[in-house]
Each structure stands twice: as C-alpha cells, then as structure tokens.
N, C-alpha and C positions, 0 to 999 in steps of 0.2 A: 538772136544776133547780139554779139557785143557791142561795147559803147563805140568801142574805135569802129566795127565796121559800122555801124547807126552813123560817124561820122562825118565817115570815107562816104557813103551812099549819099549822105545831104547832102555836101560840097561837090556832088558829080549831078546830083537833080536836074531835071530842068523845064518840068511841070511837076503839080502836085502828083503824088503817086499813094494810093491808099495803103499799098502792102508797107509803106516806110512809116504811116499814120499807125497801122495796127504794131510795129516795132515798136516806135517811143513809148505806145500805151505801155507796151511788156514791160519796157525798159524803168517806166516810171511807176511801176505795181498797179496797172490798172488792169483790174481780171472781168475773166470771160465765165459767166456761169450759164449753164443749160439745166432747164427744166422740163418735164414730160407733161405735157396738157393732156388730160384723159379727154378725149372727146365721147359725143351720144354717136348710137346706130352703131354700124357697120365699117364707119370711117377711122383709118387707124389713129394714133395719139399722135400727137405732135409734138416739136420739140422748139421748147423758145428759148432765143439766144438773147443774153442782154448784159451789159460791161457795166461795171462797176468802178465806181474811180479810186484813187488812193486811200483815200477816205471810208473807204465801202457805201457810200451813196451811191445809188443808180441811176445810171448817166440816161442824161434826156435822151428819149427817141429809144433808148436800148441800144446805140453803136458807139465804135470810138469816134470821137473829134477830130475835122479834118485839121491834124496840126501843118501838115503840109501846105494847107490855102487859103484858112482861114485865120485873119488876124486874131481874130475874139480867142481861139482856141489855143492858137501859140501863144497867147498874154494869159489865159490861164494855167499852161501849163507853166510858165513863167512866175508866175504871182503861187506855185505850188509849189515850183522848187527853191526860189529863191524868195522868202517872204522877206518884206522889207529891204529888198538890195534893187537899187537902181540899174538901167538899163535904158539900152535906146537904139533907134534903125533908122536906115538913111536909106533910099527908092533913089537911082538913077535910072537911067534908058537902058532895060534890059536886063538890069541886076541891085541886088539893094547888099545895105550890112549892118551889121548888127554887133554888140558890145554889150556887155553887163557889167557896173562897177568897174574897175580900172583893168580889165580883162582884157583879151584878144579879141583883135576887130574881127570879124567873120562875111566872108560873102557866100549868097545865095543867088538864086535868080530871082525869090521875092521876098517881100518883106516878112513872112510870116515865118518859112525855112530859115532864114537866117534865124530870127529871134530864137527859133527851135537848138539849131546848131549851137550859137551862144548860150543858150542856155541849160544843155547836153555839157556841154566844154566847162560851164563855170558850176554844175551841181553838184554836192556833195557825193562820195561814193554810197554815203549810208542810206540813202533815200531809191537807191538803183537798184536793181533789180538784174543782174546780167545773165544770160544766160549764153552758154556753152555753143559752138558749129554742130 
C-alpha cells in the first residue's frame, strides 16, 4: 500500500484492524523473515515466521505491533520516526486526535490510530518504505 492509501484507510477505521498494523510495519521498513526448522522423525520442517523492526532487532513475540490499538506501539512507532519531535492526542466520546509539532490536527476513532496517522502524515519520505498497488 501507499502512504496516501495507509491514510485514506486510517481516517475511514473504526476498530483496530491487523491487516492496516502489518501495512505501517511495510510502510515503516519493518520486515518479515521465514526460517525452516528441521524437525526429528517423520514430521515435516516447519516454517517460522518472525518481524523485525527498522532497526533489524527482532521484534518481541516474532509479530508486528498492534499500531492500530495499542498506545505503547503507536508511541513507539512515533519515538522511531520522529526522534525528538513533539506530539500529542486528545480522547473525546467516540473519537480522539492527534498532532506532531505544529502539523495537522488528525482524527481517529482512538487514540493510538490517530497518533499513527499523524505521524504517517508528519515522517519524513526517507525513512518509508512505499510500495506500489
């Protein structure tokens, strides 16, 4: 997905949704590698899947981060693309929003999407990852 449609998809959400969690990872260079486990006996090998974050650390648990529902996850995706740049979210009844440095205000349905979206909207291109329909 591209960034505009990653944008277009946030601002229309309105639960977390995983398949828009495993975009931003793409979006934000976080890769997916598979390994073959040989197993004993008779039983075939197996394949293990486990994400890696921009950094090439491997990400706890071996999944991506729900950025869609979890705070923690959307402030670190935050604290990765924009190091040292202010930011902040406001939760009303039903919908929250979100701002980075003197940027565009953004609404979501939660607080965590928003922070996602503003911070999709204020990262640099060089740190993206876009890919093609």
């Amino acid at each position: 997905m591209t960034r505009q449609e990653i944008i277009a998809e946030l601002e229309a959400l309105r639960e977390p949704k995983r398949q828009m969690d495993l975009a931003i990872a793409q979006l934000f260079n976080y890769r997916r590698k598979k390994a073959i486990v040989p197993t004993s006996g008779s039983k075939p090998e197996e394949i293990k899947v486990t994400w890696t974050d921009p950094n090439g650390g491997e990400l706890q648990f071996g999944v991506v981060p729900r950025f869609t529902e979890s705070l923690d996850a959307a402030k670190s995706l935050f604290d990765y693309a924009l190091p040292g740049m202010a930011g902040g979210f406001s939760y009303h009844s039903g919908y929250a929003k979100a701002t980075v440095a003197d940027g565009e205000v953004v609404t979501a349905f939660n607080p965590a999407t928003a922070i996602c979206l503003a911070t999709i909207k204020a990262a640099s291109t060089s740190i993206l990852q876009e890919t093609s329909p």
